[in-house]
KEFI-184728 format. One record per residue (C-alpha): x, y, z; chain; residue in three letters; residue number from 1. Coordinates in pm, 1 decimal. Last residue first. Layout:
<rs>
<r c1="X" c2="Y" c3="Z" c="A" r="Ala" k="NUM"/>
...
</rs>
This chain:
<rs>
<r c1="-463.5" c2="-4597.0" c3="1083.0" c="A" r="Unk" k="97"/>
<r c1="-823.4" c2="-4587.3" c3="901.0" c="A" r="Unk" k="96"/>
<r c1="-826.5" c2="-4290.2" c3="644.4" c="A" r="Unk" k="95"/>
<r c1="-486.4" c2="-4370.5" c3="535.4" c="A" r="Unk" k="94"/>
<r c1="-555.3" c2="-4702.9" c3="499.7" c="A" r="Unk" k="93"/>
<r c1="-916.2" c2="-4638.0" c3="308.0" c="A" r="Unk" k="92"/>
<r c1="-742.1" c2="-4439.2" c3="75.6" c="A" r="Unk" k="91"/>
<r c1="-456.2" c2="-4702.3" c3="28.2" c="A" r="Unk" k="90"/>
<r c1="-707.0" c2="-4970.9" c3="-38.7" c="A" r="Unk" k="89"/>
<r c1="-898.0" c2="-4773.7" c3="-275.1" c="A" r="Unk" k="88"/>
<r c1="-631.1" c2="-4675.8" c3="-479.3" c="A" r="Unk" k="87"/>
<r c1="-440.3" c2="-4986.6" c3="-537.6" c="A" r="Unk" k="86"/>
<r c1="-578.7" c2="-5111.4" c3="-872.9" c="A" r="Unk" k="85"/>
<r c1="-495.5" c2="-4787.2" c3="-1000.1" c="A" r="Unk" k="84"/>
<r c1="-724.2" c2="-4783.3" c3="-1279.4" c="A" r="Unk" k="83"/>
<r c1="-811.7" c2="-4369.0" c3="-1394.6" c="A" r="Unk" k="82"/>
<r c1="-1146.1" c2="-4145.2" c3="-1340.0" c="A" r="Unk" k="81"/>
<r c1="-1131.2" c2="-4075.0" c3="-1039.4" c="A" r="Unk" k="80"/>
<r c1="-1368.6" c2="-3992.8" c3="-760.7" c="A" r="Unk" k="79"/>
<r c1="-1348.8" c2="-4185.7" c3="-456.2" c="A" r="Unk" k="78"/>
<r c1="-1562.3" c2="-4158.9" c3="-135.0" c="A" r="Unk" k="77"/>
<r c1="-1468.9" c2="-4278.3" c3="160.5" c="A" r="Unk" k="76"/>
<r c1="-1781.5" c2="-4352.4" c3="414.3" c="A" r="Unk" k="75"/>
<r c1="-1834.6" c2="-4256.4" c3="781.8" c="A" r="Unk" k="74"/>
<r c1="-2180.6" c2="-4112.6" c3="714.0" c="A" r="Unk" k="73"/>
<r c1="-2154.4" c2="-3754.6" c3="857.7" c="A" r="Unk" k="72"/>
<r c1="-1780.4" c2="-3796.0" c3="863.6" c="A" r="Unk" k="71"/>
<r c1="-1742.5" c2="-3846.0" c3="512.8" c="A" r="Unk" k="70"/>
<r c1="-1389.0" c2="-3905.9" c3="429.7" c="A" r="Unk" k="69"/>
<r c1="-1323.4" c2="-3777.9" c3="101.8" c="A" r="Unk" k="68"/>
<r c1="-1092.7" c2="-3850.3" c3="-229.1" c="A" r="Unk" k="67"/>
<r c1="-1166.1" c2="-3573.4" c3="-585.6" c="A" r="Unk" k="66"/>
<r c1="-944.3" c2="-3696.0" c3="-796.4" c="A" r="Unk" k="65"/>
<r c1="-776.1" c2="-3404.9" c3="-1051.8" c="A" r="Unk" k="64"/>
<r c1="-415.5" c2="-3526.9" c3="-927.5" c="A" r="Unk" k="63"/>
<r c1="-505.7" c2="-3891.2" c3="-957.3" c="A" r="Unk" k="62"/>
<r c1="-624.7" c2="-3806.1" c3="-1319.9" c="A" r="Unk" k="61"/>
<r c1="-259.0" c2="-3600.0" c3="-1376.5" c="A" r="Unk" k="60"/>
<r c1="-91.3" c2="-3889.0" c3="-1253.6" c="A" r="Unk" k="59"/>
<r c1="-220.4" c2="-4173.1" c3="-1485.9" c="A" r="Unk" k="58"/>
<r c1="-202.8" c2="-3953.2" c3="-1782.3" c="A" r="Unk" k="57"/>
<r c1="161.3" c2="-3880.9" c3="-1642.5" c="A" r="Unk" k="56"/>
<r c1="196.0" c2="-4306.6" c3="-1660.4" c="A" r="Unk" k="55"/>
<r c1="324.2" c2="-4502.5" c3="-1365.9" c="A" r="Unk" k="54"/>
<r c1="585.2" c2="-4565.5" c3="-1230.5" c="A" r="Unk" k="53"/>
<r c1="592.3" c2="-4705.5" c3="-875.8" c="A" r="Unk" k="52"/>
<r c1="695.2" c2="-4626.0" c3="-543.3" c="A" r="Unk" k="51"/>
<r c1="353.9" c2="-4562.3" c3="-411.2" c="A" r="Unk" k="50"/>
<r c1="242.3" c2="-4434.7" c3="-713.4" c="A" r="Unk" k="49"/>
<r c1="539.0" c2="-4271.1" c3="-950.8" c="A" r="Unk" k="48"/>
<r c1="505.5" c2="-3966.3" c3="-1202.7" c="A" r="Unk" k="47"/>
<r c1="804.6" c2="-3861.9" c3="-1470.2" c="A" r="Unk" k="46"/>
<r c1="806.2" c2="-3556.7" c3="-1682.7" c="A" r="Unk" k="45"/>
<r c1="478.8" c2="-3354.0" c3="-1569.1" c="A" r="Unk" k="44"/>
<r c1="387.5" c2="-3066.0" c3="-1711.0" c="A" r="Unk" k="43"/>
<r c1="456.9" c2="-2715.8" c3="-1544.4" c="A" r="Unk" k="42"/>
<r c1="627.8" c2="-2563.9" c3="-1833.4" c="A" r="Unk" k="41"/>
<r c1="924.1" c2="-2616.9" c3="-1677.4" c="A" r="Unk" k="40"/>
<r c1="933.1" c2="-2957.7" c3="-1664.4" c="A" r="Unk" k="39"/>
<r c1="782.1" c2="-3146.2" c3="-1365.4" c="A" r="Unk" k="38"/>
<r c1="827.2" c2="-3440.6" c3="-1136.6" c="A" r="Unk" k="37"/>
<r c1="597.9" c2="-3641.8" c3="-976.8" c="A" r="Unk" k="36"/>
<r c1="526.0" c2="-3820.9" c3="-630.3" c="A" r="Unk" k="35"/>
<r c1="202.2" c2="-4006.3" c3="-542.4" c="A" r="Unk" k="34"/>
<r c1="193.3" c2="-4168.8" c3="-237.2" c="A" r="Unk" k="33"/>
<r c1="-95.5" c2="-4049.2" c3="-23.3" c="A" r="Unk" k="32"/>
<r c1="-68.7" c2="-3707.7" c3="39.6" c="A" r="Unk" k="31"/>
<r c1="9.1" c2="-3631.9" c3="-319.3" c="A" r="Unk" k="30"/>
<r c1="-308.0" c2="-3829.7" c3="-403.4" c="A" r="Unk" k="29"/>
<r c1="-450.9" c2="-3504.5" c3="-176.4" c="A" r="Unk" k="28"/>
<r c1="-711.8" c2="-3568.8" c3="62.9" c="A" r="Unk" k="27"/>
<r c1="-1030.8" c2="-3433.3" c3="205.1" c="A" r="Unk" k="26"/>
<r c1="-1208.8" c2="-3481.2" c3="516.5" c="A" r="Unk" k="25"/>
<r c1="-1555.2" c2="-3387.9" c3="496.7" c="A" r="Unk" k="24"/>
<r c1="-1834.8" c2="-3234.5" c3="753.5" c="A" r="Unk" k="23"/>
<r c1="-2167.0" c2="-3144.2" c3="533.6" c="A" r="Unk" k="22"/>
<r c1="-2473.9" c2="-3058.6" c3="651.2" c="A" r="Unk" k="21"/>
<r c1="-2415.8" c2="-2685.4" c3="596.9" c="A" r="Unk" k="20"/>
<r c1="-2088.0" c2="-2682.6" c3="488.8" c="A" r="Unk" k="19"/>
<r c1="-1793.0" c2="-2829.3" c3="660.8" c="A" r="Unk" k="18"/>
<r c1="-1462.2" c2="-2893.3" c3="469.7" c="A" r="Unk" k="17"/>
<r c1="-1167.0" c2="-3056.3" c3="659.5" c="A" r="Unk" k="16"/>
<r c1="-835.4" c2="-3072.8" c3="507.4" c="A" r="Unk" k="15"/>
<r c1="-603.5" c2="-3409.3" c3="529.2" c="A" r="Unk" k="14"/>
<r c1="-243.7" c2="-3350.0" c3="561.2" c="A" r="Unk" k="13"/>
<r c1="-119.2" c2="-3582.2" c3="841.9" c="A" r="Unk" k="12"/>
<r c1="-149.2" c2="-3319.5" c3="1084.5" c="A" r="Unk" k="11"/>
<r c1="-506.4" c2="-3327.5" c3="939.8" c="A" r="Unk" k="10"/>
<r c1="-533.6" c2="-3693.0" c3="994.7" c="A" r="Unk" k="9"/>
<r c1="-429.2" c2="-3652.6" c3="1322.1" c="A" r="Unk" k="8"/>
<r c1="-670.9" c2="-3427.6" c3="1436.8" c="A" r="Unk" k="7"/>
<r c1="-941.5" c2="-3598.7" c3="1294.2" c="A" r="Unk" k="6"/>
<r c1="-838.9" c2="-3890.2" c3="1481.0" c="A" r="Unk" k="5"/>
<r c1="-861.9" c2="-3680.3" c3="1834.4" c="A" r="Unk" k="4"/>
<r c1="-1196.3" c2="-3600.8" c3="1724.2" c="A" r="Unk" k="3"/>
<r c1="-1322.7" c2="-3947.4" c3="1716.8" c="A" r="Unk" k="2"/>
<r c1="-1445.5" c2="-4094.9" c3="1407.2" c="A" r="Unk" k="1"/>
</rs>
């Protein structure tokens, strides 16, 4: 991946973690489609994926996901522990475009 893309994958609100031989870009499921909406108590009331509802068990495990771009190896990795059938195809979209 070119610098100029990881550029523009931070503008687009990806973080980059280096550490020792590490060089990741991280991502947010907020970044990527998820929107929510919270009570006061900081739980959330209503969640929707990529324009979709879905369950706030379903949002709160995309929340605590753990999505990379390795740029060492050039390989997404996905950690979640839901079943968004979609989740790996939008990851690797926004990694790609």
């Amino acid at each position: 991946m070119t610098e100029e893309r990881i550029q523009e994958l931070i503008a687009k609100g990806a973080k980059r973690w280096t550490k020792g031989n590490n060089d990741r870009l991280y991502v947010d499921a907020y970044k990527l489609g998820l929107e929510t909406s919270r009570y006061k108590t900081g739980n959330i009331c209503s969640a929707q994926w990529q324009g979709e509802t879905i369950s706030n068990s379903q949002a709160n495990k995309l929340i605590g996901a753990s999505i990379y771009y390795n740029l060492k190896t050039d390989n997404v990795s996905i950690a979640y522990k839901g079943n968004l059938n979609n989740l790996t195809e939008v990851v690797e979209n926004f990694f790609s475009k």
